[in-house]
MDTraj code that builds the backbone (N, CA, C; nanometers):
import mdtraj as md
import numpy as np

residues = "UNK UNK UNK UNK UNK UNK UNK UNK UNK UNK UNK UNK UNK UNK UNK UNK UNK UNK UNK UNK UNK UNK UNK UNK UNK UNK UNK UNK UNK UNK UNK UNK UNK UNK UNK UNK UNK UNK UNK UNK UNK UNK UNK UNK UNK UNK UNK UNK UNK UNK UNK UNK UNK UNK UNK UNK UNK UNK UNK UNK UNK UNK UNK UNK UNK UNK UNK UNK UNK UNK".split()
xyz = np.array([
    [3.1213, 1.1745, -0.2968],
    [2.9900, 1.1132, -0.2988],
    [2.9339, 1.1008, -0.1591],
    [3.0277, 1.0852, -0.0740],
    [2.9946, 1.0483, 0.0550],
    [2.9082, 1.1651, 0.1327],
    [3.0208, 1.2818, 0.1160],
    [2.9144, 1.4245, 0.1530],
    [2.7861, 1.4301, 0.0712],
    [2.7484, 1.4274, -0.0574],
    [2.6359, 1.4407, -0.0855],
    [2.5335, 1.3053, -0.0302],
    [2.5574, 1.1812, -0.0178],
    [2.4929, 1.0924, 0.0130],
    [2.4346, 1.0873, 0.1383],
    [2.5483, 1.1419, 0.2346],
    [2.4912, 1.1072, 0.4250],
    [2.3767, 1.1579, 0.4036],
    [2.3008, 1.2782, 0.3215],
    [2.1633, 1.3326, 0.3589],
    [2.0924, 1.3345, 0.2257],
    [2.0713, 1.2493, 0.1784],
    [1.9863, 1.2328, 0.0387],
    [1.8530, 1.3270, 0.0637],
    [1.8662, 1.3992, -0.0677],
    [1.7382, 1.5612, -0.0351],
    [1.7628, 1.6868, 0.0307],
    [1.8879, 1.6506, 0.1017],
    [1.9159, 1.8092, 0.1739],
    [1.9962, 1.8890, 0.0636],
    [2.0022, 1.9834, 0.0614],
    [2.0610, 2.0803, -0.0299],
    [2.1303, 2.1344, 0.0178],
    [2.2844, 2.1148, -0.0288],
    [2.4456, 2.1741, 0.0242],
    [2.4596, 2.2746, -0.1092],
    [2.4934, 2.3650, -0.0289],
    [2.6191, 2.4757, -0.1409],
    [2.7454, 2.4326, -0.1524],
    [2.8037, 2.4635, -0.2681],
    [2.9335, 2.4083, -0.2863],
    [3.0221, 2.4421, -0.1430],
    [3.0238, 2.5908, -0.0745],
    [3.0725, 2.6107, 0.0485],
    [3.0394, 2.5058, 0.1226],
    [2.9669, 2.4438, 0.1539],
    [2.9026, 2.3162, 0.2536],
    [2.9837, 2.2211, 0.2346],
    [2.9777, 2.1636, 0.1357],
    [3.0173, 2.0671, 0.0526],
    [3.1956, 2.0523, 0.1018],
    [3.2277, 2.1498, 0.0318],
    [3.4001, 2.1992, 0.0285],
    [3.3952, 2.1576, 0.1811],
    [3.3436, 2.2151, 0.2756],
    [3.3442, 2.2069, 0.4358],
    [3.3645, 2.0770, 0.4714],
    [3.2570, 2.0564, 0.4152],
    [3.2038, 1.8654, 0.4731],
    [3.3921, 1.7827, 0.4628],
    [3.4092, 1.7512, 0.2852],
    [3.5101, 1.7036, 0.2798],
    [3.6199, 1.7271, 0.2860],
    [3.6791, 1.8613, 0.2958],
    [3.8102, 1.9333, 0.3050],
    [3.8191, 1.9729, 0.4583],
    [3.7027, 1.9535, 0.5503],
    [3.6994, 1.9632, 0.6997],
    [3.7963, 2.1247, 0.7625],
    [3.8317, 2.2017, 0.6255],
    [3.8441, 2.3248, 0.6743],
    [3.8031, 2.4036, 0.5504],
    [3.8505, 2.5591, 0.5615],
    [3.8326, 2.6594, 0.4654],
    [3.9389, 2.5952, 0.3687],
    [3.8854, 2.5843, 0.2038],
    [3.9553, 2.5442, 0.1054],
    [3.9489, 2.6919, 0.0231],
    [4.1561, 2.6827, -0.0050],
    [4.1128, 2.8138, -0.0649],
    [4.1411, 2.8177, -0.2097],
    [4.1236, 2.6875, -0.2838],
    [4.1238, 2.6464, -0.3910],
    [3.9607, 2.7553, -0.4735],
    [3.9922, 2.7202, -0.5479],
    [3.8744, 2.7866, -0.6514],
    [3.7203, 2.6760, -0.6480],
    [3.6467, 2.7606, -0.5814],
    [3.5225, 2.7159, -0.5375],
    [3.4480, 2.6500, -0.6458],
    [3.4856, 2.6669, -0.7798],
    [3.3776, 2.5834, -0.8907],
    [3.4195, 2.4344, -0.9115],
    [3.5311, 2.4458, -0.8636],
    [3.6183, 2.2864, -0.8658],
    [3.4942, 2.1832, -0.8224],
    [3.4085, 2.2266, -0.7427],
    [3.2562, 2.0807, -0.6843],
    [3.2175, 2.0798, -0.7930],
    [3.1726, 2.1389, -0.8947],
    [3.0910, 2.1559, -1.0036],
    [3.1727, 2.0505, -1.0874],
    [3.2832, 2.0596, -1.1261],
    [3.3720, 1.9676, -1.1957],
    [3.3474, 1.8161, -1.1280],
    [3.3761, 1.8212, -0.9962],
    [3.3465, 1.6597, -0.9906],
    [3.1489, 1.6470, -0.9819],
    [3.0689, 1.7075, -0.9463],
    [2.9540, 1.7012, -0.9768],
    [2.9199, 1.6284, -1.0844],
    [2.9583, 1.6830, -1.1936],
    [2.9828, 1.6457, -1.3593],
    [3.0349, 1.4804, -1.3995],
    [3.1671, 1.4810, -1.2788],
    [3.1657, 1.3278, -1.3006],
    [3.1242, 1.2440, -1.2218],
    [3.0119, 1.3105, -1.1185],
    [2.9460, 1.1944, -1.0532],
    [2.8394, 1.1863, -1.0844],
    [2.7984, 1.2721, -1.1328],
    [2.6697, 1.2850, -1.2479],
    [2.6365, 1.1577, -1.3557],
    [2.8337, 1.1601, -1.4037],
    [2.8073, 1.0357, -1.5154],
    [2.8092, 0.9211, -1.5037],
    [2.9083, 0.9062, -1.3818],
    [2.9020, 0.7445, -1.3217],
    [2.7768, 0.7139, -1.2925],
    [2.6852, 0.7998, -1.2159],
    [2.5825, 0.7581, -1.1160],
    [2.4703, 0.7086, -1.2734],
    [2.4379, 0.8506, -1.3733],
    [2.3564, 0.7844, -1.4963],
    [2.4196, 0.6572, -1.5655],
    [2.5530, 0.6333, -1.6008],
    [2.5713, 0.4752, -1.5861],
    [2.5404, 0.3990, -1.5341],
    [2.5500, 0.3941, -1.3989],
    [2.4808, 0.2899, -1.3277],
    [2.3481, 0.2797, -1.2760],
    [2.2683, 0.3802, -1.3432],
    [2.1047, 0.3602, -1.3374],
    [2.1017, 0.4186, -1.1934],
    [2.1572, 0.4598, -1.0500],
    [2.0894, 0.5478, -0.9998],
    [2.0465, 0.6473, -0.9489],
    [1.9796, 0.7183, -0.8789],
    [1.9330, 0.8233, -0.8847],
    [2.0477, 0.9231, -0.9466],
    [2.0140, 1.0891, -0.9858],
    [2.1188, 1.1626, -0.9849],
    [2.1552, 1.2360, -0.8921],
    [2.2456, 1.3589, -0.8870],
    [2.2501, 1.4626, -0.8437],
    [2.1634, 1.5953, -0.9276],
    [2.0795, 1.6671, -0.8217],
    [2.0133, 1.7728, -0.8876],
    [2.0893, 1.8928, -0.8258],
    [2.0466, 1.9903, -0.9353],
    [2.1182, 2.1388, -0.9036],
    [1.9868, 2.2116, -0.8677],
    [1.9722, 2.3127, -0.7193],
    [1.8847, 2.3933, -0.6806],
    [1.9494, 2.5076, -0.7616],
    [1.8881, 2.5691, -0.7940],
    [1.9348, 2.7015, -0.9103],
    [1.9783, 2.7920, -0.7471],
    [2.0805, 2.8883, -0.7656],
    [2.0645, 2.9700, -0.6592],
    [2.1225, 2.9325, -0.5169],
    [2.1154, 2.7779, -0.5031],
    [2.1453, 2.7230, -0.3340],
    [2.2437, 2.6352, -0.3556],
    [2.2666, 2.5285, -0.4239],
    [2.3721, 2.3987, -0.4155],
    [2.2921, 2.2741, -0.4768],
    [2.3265, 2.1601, -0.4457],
    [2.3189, 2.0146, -0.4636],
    [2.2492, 1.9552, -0.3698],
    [2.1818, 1.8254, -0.4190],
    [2.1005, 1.7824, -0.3491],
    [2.1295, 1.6160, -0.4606],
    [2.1257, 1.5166, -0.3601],
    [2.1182, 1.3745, -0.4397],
    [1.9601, 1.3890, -0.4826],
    [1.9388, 1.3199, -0.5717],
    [1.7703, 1.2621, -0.6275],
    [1.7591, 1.1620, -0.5153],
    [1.6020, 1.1628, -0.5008],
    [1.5207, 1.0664, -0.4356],
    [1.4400, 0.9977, -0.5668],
    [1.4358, 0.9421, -0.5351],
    [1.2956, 0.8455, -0.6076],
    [1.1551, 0.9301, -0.5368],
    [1.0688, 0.8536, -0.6600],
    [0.9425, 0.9146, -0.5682],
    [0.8784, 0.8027, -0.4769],
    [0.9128, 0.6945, -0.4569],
    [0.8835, 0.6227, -0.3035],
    [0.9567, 0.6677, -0.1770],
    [1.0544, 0.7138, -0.1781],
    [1.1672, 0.7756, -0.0776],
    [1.1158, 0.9009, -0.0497],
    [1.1612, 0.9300, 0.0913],
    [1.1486, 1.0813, 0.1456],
    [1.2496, 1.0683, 0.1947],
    [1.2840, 1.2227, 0.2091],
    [1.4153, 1.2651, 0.2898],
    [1.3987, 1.2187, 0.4504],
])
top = md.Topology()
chain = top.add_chain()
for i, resn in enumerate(residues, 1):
    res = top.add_residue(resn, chain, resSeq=i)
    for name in ("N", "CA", "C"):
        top.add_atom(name, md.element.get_by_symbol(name[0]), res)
traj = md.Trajectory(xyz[None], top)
């Protein structure tokens, strides 16, 4: 959560991502973000806030509200 949070609105690829928190080349199977995506997806709609959105094509990005800017 922490990697997607420091920049609420920026858009990481799972490569980014993997980077950020594994702080080297992970040579685990790259869809593994997508799996926890999924369960931070559900905690976060449990607790009412914002989500995670998927850029088709690029990576992840936390939701903003529409009073918030990046």
């Amino acid at each position: 959560m922490a990697a997607v949070a420091a920049a609420p609105g920026r858009v990481d690829s799972r490569y980014e991502l993997v980077n950020r928190v594994r702080g080297y080349e992970y040579a685990g199977y790259e869809r593994t973000i997508d799996f926890h995506i999924k369960n931070l997806r559900r905690k976060l709609d449990a607790s009412g806030a914002d989500g995670v959105e998927t850029v088709l094509g690029v990576g992840y990005r936390l939701g903003l509200r529409q009073d918030e800017t990046p």
